[in-house]
Backbone as a ProteinNet text record, in pm:
[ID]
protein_1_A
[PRIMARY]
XXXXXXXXXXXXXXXXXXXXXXXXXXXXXXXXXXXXXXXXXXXXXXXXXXXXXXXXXXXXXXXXXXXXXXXXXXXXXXXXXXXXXXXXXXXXXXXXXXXXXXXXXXXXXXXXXXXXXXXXXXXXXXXXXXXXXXXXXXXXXXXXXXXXXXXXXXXXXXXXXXXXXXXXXXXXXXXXXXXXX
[TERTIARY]
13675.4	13560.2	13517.7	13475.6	13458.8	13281	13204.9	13077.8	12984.8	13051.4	12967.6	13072.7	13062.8	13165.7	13047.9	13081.2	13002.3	13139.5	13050.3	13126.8	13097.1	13195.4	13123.7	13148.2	13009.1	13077.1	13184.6	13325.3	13413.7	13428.7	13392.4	13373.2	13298.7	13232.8	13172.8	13225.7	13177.8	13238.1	13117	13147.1	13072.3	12924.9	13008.4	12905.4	12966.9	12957.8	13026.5	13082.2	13055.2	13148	13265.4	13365.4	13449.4	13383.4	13404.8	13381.7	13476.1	13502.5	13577	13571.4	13639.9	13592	13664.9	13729.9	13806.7	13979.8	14014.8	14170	14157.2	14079.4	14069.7	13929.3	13994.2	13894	13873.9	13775.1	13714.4	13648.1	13662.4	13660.6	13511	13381	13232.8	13174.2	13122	13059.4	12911.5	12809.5	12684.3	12592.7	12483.5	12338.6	12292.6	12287.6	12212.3	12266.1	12211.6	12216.9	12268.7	12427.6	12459.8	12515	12497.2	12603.7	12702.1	12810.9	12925.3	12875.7	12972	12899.2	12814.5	12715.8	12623	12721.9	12646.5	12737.1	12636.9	12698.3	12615.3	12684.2	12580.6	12650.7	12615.7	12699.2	12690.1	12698.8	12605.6	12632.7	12710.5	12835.2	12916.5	12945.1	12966.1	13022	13136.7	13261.8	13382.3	13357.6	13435.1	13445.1	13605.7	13631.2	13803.4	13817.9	13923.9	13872.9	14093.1	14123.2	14281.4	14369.6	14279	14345.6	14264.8	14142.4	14078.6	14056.3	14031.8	13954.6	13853.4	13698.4	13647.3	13479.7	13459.4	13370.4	13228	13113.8	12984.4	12960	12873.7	12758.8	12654.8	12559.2	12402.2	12320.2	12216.7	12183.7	12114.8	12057.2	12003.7	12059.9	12029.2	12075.7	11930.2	11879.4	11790.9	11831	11872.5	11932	12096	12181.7	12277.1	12249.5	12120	12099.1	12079.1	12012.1	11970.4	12057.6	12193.9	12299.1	12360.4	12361.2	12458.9	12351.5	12243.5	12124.6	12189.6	12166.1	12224	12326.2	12427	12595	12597.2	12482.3	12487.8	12505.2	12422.8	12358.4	12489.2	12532.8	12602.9	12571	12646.9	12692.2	12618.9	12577.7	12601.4	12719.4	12763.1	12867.9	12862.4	12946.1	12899.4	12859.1	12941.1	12875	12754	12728.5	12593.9	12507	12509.2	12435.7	12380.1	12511.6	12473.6	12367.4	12426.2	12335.1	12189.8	12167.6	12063.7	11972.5	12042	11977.4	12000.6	12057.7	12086.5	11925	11901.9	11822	11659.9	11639.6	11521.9	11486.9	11422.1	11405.5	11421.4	11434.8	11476.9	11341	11219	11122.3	11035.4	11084.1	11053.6	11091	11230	11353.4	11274.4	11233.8	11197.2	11056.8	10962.1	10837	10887	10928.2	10960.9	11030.6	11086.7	11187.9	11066.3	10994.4	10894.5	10797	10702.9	10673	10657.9	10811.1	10879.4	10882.1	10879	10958.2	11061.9	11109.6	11226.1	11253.5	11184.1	11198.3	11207.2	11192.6	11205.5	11367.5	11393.4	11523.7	11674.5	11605.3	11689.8	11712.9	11598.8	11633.4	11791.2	11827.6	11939.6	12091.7	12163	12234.9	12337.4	12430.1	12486.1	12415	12263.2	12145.8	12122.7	12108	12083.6	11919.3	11857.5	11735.4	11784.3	11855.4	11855.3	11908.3	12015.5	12017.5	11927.9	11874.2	11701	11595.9	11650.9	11594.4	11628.6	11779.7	11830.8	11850.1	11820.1	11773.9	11686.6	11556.8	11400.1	11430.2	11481.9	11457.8	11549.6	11675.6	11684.4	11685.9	11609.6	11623	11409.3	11367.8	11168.8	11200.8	11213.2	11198.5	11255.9	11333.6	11451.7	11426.7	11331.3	11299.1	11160.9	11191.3	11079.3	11061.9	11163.7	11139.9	11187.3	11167.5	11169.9	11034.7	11029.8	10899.7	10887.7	10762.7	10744.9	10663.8	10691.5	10557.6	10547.8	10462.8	10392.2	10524.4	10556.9	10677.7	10519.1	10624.4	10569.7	10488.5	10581.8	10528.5	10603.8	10691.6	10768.8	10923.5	10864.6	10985.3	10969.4	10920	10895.8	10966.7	10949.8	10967.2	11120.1	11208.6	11341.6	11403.5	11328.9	11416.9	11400.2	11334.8	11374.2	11427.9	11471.8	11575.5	11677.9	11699.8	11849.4	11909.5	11788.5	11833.2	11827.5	11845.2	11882.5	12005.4	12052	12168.7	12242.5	12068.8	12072.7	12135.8	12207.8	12306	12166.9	12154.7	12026.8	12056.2	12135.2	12157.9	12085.7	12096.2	12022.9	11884.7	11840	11622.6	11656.3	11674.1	11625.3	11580.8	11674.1	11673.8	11505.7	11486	11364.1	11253.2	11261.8	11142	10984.7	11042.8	10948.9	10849.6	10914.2	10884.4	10758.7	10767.2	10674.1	10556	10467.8	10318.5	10333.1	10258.2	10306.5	10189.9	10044.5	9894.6	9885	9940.1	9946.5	10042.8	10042.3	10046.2	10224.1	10291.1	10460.6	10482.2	10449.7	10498	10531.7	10413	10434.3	10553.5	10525.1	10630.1	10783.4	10795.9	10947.6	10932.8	10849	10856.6	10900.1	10807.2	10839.4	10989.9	11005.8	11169	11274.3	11249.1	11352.1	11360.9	11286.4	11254.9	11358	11339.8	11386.6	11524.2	11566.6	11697.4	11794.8	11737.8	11809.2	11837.5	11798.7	11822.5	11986.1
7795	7818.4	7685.8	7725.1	7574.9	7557.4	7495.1	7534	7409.6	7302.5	7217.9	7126.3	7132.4	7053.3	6993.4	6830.9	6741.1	6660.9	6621.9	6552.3	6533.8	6559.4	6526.9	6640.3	6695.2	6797	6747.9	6783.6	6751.8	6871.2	6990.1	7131.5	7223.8	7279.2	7401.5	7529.6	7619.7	7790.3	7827.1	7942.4	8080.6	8078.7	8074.9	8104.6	8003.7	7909.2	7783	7621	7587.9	7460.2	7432.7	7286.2	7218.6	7124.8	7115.7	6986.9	6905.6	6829.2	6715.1	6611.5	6656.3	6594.3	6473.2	6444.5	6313.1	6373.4	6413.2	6399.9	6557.8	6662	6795.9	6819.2	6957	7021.4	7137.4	7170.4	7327.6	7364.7	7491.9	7565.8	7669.5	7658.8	7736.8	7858	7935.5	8015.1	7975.3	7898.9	7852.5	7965	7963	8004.8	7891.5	7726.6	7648	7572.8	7535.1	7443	7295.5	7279.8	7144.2	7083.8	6931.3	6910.7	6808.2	6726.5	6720.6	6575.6	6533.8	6434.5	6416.5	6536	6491.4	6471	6469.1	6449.2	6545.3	6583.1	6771.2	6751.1	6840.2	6858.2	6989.6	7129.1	7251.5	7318.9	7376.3	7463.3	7594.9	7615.9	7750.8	7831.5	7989.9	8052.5	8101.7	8133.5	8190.4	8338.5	8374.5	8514	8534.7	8616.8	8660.1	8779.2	8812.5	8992.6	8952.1	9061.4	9115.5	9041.4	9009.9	8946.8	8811.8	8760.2	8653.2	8545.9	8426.2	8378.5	8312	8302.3	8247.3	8164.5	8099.1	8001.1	8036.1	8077.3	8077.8	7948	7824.6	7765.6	7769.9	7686.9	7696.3	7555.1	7540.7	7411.3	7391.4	7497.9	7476.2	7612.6	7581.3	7686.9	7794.9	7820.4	7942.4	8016.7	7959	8014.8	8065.2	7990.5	8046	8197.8	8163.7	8279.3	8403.7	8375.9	8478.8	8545.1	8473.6	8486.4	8582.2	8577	8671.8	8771.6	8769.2	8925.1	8975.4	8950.4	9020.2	9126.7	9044	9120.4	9222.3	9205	9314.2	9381	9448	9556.4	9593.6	9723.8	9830.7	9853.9	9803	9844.6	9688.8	9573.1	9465.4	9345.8	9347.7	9205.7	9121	9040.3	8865.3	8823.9	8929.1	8849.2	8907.1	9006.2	9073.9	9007.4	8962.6	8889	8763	8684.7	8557.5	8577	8671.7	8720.3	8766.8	8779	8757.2	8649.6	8553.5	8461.1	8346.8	8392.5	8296	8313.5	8482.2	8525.5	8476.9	8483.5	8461.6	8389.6	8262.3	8153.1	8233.3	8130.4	8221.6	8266.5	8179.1	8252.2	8396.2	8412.5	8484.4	8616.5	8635	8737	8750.2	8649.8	8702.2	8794.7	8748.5	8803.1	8947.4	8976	9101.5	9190.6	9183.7	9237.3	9269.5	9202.2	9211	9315.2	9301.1	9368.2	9499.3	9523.5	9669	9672.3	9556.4	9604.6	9630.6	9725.9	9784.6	9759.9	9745.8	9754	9607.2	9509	9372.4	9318.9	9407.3	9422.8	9492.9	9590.7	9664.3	9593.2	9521.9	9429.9	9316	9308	9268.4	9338.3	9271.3	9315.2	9388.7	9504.2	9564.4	9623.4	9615	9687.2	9774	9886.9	10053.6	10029.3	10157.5	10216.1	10226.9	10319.8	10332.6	10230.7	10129.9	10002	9903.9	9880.6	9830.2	9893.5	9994.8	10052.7	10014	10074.1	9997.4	9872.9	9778	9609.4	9626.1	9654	9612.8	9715.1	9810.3	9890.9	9828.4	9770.1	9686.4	9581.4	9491.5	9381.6	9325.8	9433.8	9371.2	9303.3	9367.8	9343.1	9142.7	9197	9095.4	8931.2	8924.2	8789.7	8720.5	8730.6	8648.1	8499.6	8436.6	8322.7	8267.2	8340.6	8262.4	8269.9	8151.1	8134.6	8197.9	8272.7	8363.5	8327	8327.6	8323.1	8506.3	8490	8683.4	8658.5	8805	8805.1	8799.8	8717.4	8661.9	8814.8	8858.9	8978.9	8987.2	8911.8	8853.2	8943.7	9074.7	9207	9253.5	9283.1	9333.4	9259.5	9097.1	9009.8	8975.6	9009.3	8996.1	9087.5	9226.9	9337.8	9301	9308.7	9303.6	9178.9	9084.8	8983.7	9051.3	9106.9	9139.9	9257.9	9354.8	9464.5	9424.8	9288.3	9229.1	9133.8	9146.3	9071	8967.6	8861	8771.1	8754.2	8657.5	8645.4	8620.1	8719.7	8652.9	8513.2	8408.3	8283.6	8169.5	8255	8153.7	8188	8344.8	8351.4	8275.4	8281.2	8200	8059.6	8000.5	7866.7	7839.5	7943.4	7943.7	8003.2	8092.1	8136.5	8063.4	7957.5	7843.8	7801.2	7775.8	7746.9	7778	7981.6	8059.6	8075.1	8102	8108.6	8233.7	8315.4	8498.4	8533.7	8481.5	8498.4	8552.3	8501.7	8589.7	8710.3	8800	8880.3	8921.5	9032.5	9051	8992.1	9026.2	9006.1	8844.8	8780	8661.8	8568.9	8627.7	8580.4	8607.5	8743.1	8721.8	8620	8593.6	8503.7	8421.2	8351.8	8180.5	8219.8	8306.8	8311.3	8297.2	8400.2	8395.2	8248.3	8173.2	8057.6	7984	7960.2	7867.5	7914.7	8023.1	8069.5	8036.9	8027.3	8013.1	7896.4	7728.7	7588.1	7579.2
9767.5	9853	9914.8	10076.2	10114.8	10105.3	10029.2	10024.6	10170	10178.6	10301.9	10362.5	10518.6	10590.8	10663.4	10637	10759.8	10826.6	10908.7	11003.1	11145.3	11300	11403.6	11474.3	11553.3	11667.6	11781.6	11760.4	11914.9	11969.3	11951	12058.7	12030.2	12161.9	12122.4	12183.2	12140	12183.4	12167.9	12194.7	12233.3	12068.4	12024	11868.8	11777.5	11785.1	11704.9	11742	11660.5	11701.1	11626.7	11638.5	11569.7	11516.9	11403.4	11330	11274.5	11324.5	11288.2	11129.6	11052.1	10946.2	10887.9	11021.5	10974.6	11032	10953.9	10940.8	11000.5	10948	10981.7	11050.5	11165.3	11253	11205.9	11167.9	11119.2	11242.3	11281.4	11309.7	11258.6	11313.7	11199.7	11339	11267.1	11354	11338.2	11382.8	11317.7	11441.9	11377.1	11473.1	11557.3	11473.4	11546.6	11647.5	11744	11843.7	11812.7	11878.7	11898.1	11973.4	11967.9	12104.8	12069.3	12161.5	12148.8	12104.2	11957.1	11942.8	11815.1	11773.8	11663.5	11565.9	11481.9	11270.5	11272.3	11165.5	11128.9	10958.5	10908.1	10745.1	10779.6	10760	10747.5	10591.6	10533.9	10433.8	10456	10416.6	10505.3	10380.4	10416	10391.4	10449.8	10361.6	10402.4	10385.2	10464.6	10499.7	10496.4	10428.1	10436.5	10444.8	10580.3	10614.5	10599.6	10626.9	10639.4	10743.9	10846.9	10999	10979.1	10933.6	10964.9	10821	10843.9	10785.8	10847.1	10793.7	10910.5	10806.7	10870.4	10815.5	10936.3	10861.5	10890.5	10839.7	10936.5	10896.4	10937.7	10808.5	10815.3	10804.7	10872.7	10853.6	10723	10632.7	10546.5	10423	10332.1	10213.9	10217.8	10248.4	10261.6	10417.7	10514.5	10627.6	10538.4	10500.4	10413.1	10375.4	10284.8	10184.6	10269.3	10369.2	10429.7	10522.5	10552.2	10595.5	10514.5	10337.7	10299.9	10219.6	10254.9	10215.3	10335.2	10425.5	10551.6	10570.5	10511.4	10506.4	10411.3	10330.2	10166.4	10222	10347.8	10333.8	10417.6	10417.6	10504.9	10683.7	10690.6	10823.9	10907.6	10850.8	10903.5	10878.5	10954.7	10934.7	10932.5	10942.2	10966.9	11099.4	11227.5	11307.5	11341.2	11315.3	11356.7	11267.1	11181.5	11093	11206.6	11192.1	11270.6	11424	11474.8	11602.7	11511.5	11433.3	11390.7	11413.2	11324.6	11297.1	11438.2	11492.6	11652.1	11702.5	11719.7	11840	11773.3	11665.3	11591.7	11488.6	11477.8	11363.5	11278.8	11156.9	11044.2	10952.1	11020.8	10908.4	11005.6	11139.6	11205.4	11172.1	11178	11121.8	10965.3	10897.6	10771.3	10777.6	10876.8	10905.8	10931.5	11042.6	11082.4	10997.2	10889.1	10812.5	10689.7	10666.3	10576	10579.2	10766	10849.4	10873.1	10844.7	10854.6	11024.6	11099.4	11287.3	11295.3	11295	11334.3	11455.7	11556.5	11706.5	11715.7	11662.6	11631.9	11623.6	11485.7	11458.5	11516.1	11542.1	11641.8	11774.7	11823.4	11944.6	11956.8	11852.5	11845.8	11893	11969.5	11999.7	11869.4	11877.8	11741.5	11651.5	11653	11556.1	11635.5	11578.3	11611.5	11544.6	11571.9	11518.1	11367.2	11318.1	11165.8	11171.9	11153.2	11088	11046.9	11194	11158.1	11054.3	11028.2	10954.7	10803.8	10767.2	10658	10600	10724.2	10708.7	10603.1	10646.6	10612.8	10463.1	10470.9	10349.4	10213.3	10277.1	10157.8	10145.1	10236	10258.8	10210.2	10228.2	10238.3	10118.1	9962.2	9856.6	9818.6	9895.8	9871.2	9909.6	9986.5	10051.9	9983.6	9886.8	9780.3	9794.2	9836.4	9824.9	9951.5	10053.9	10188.2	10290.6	10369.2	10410.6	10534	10553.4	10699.5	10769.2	10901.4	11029.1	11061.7	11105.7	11201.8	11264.5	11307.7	11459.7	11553.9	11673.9	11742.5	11852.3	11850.3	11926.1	12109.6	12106.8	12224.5	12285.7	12141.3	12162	12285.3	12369.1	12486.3	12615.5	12623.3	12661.7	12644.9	12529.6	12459.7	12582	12484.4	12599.8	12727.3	12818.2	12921.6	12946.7	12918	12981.1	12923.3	12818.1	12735.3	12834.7	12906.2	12982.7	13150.5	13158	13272.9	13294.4	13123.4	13149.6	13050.3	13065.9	12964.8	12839.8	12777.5	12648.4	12555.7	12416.3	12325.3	12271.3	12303.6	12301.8	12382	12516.2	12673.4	12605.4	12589.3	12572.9	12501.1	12364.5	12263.8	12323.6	12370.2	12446.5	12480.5	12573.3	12656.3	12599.4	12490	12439.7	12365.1	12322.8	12271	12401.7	12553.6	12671.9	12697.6	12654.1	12766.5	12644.7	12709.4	12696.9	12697.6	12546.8	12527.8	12549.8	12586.8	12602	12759.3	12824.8	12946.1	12996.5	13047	13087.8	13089.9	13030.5	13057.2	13138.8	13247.4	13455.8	13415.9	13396.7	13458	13311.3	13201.6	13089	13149.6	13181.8	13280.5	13393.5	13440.3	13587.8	13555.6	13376.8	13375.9	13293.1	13220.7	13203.5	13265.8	13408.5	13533	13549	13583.9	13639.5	13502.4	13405.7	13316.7	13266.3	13290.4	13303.9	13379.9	13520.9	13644.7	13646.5	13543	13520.4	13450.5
[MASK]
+++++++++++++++++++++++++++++++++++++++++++++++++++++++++++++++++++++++++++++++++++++++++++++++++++++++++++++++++++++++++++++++++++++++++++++++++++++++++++++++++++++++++++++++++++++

């Protein structure tokens, strides 16, 4: 088991980078944001399916953890997991799951209504020792960029940006606007 790879980012993809760890390039599927260049220490999990092997990292061991509560449950995977934790901080995702928002959860791309459902139902109990903020309440705001197009990778980017006190209309405006950069 590979439990932590540091080293330097030399590429990124779609949902991951390379890390360079000297002599070897791994290959991670991470949630967080990096660029070409940092040193990163990743806490990872392996995943071994029939066709793949594949390495999730995390910047911290409670994002880890919450990485493999995730997968327990039926009918989420690893990467639907990770699109989890991409689209929503991780004490956010814990708020909402706690919550019982389904419509929070389900906002994720690959989450259905009953899945979101089966998240929170076996997942509320389960998060004892991770720290929560309120969901922000910015579900409304998600969907419609997600049903215009948007990758839940780019909002995320921009969601910290917008000001959720004023009005939908103008929260898509300053989105459009910070999208289109």
């Amino acid at each position: 088991m590979i439990a932590r790879i540091g080293g330097t980012v030399v590429d990124m993809f779609d949902r991951g980078v390379i890390v360079d760890t000297g002599a070897l390039g791994y290959q991670v599927y991470t949630p967080a944001l990096f660029n070409l260049g940092d040193q990163v220490l990743l806490h990872t999990h392996l995943v071994i399916r029939e066709d793949a092997h594949e390495l999730y990292g995390f910047q911290d061991t409670q994002e880890k953890h919450m990485f493999m509560n995730l997968i327990s449950v039926s009918g989420v995977g690893p990467k639907t997991a990770l699109q989890m934790l991409t689209m929503y901080p991780l004490a956010e995702l814990v708020g909402a799951i706690r919550s019982g928002d389904a419509k929070a959860v389900s906002l994720v791309p690959g989450i259905g209504k009953k899945t979101a459902e089966k998240v929170i139902i076996d997942l509320k109990d389960k998060l004892a020792g991770f720290t929560t903020t309120e969901h922000t309440g910015s579900n409304d705001l998600v969907e419609a960029l997600l049903s215009l197009g948007f990758k839940d990778h780019d909002i995320r980017l921009v969601l910290p940006s917008i000001d959720t006190t004023v009005v939908l209309e103008k929260q898509i405006t300053t989105a459009l606007q910070l999208l289109k950069k």
